[in-house]
N, C-alpha and C positions, 0 to 999 in steps of 0.2 A: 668938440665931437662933430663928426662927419655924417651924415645921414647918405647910407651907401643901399638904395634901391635894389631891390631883386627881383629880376624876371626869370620863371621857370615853369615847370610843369607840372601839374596837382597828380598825375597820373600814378597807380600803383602797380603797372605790370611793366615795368620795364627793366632792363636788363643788371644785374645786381653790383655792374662795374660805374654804373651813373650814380646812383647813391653813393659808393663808395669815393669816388673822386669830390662831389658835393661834402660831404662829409669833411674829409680830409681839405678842401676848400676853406671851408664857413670854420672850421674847429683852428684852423691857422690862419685867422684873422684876426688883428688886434682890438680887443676890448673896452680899451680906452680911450680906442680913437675915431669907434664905427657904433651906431645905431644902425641896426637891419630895417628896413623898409619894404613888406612884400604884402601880397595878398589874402594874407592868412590861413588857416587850415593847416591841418597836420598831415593832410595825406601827398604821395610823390616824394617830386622834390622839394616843392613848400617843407612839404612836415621834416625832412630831413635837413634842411637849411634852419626851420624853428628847434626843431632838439636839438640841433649842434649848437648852435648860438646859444640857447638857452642852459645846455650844459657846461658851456665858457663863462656863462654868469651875464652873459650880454643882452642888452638894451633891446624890446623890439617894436616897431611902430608897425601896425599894418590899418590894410584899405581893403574893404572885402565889399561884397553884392549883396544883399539881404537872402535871395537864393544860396546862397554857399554859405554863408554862414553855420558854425558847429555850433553845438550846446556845450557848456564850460569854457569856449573859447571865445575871450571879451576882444571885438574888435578894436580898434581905435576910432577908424572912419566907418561909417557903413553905408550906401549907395544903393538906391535902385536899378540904376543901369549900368554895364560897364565902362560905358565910356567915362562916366564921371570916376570909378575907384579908378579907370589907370591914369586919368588926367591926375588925380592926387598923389598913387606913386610916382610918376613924372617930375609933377612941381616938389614932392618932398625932399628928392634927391640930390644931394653934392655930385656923386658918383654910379654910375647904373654897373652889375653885376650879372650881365645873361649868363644864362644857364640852359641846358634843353631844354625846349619845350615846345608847346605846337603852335597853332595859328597866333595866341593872344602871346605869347613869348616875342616872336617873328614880328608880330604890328608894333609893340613896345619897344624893340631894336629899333626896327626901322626907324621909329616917331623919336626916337632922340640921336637916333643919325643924323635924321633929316636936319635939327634942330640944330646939332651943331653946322652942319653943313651949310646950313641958310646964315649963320651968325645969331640963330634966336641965343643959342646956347656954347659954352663951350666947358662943358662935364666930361670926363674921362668915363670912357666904357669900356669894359672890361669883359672878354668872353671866357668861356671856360669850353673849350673845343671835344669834350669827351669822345672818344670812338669818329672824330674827324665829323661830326654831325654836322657843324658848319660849313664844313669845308667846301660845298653847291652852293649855300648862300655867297662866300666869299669870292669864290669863283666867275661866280653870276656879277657878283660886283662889280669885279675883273673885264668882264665882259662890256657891263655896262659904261667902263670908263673908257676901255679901246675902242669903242664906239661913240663917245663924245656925251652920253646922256647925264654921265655923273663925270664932274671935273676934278675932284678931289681927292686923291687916296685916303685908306683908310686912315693910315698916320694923323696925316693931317688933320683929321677929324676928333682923333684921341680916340681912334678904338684900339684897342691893345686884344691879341687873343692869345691864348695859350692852348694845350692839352695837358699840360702837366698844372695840376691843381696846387702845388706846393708853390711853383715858380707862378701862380697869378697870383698866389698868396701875398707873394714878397714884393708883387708889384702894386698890388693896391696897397700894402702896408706901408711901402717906402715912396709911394707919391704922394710930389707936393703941390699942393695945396694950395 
């Protein structure tokens, strides 16, 4: 079993096709080869990523803030500050999973880009592009490497992104390892 990291967004006003795409994501992931690893809580797309999973029968490890923490819902880790829960999603991970989300989605991307790109690491990341939300951050990346500051394309790095939720499905299910 794989311990496949999730970064995303706890938020509940967002547009009804980002759930829907997470959904259809996490529910066509395979069960016998993936532990979820995310921040815990049920609200966003956390909670849509823990019902999905959890209604495939799937495994789930989380890392939460003593702040965010819910009532009925048992963490695994639990952390005073955040740096320390995303340091443990980080190191829990085989494979990271972004998903939308806002500033602490974006530092969690970056922080295992970076890693691969430095050689600390070499984990495959996985994005799920919904409504093209990435699409400024990848750009910018773009940016940054016609300009010399980042030497490496995404490729190289093992990021993989999609918009179609089914086809990242079948890309984390059928890499190897």
């Amino acid at each position: 079993m794989y311990n496949l990291t999730v970064f995303c967004s706890s938020k509940n006003n967002l547009a009804p096709n980002f759930y829907h795409d997470v959904n259809q994501l996490i529910s066509n992931l395979n069960t016998n080869k993936f532990i979820i690893v995310y921040g815990g809580g049920s609200t966003g797309l956390m909670g849509t990523v823990r019902a999905s999973w959890l209604a495939s029968s799937g495994k789930i490890i989380t890392s939460n803030i003593k702040k965010f923490v819910e009532p009925g819902i048992l963490d695994d880790f639990v952390f005073d500050e955040i740096d320390d829960r995303q340091k443990k999603l980080v190191e829990l991970g085989n494979a990271y999973l972004v998903l939308p989300g806002g500033y602490g989605t974006h530092f969690e991307a970056l922080e295992v880009m970076t890693k691969n790109d430095i050689g600390e690491a070499s984990k495959p990341i996985f994005i799920l592009n919904t409504n093209g939300i990435f699409d400024d951050l990848v750009s910018h990346i773009l940016k940054l490497i016609s300009n010399g500051f980042v030497t490496r394309n995404l490729d190289k790095i093992k990021v993989f992104i999609s918009s179609n939720p089914l086809e990242l499905a079948n890309w984390i299910n059928n890499f190897n390892f």
